[in-house]
C-alpha positions as CSV (number, residue, x, y, z in Angstrom):
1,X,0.0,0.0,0.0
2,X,3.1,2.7,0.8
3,X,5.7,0.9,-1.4
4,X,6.1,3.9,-3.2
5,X,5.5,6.7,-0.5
6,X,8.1,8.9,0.0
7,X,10.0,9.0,2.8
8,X,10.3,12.2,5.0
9,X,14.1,11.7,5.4
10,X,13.3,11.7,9.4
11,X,13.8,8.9,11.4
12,X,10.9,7.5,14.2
13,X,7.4,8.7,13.7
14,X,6.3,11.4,11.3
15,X,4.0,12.6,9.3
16,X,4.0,11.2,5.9
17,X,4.9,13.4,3.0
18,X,1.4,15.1,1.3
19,X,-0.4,14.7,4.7
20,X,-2.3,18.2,4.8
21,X,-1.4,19.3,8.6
22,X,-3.1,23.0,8.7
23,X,-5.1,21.8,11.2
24,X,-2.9,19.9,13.7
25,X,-5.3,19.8,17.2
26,X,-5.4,16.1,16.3
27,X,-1.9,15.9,16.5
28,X,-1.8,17.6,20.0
29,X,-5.0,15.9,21.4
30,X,-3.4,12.6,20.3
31,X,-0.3,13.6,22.4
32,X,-2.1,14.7,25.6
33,X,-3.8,11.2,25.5
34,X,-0.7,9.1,25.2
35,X,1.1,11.4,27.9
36,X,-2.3,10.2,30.0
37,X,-1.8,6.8,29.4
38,X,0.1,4.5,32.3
39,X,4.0,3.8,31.9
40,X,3.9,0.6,30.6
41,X,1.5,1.4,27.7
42,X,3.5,4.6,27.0
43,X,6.9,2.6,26.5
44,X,5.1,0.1,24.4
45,X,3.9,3.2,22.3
46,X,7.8,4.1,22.2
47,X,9.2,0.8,21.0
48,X,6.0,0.3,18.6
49,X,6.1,3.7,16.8
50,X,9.4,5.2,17.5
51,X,12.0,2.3,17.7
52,X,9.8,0.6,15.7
53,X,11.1,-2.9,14.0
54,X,9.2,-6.1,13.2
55,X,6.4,-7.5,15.4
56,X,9.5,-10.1,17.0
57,X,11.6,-7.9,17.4
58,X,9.6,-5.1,19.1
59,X,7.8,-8.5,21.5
60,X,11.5,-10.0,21.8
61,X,12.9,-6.2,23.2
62,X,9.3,-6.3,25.5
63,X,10.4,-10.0,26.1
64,X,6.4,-10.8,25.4
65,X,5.1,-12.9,22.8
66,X,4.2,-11.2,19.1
67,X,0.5,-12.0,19.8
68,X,0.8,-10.7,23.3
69,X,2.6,-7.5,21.7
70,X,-0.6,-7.2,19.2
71,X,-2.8,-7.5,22.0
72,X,-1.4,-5.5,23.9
73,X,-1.0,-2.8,21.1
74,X,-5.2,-3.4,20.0
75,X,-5.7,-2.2,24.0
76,X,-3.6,0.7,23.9
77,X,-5.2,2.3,21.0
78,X,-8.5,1.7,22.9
79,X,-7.2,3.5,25.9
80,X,-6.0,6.4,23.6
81,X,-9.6,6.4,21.8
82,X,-10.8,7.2,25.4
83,X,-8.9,9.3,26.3
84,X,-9.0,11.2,23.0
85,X,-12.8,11.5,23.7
86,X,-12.2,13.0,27.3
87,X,-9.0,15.6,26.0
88,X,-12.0,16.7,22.9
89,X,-14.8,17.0,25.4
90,X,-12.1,19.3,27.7
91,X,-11.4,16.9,30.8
């Protein structure tokens, strides 16, 4: 699907090239939820979208299993969905 999407030239997490950003409260909500979120889902958010890697090597540096990892990860963007309601409503 992005074989041929151009890469930013950064490294870690960024906002692909194209991406309209005029509007960028999503970007700052999204940021106040993960700050909300407990330590152990914020470092899984680190080594997920910033160290970033393979599905084993991410669970092997987490010393979990991959489908523990994906489980894991499916619960974290809940949280953040919830959170991202209660930043948006002004909590």
């Amino acid at each position: 699907m992005f074989k041929r999407a151009q890469h930013g030239g950064a490294f870690g997490s960024s906002i692909p090239v194209g991406v309209d950003v005029s509007g960028m409260d999503h970007i700052r909500d999204t940021d106040e939820a993960v700050r909300r979120l407990d330590s152990a889902s914020r470092a899984l958010c680190i080594e997920f979208y910033v160290v970033n890697g393979s599905g084993v090597d991410i669970a092997r540096r987490m010393g979990i299993t991959r489908k523990e990892l994906y489980e894991r990860i499916h619960a974290m963007h809940q949280r953040v969905l919830g959170l991202l309601n209660d930043v948006v409503a002004g909590c």
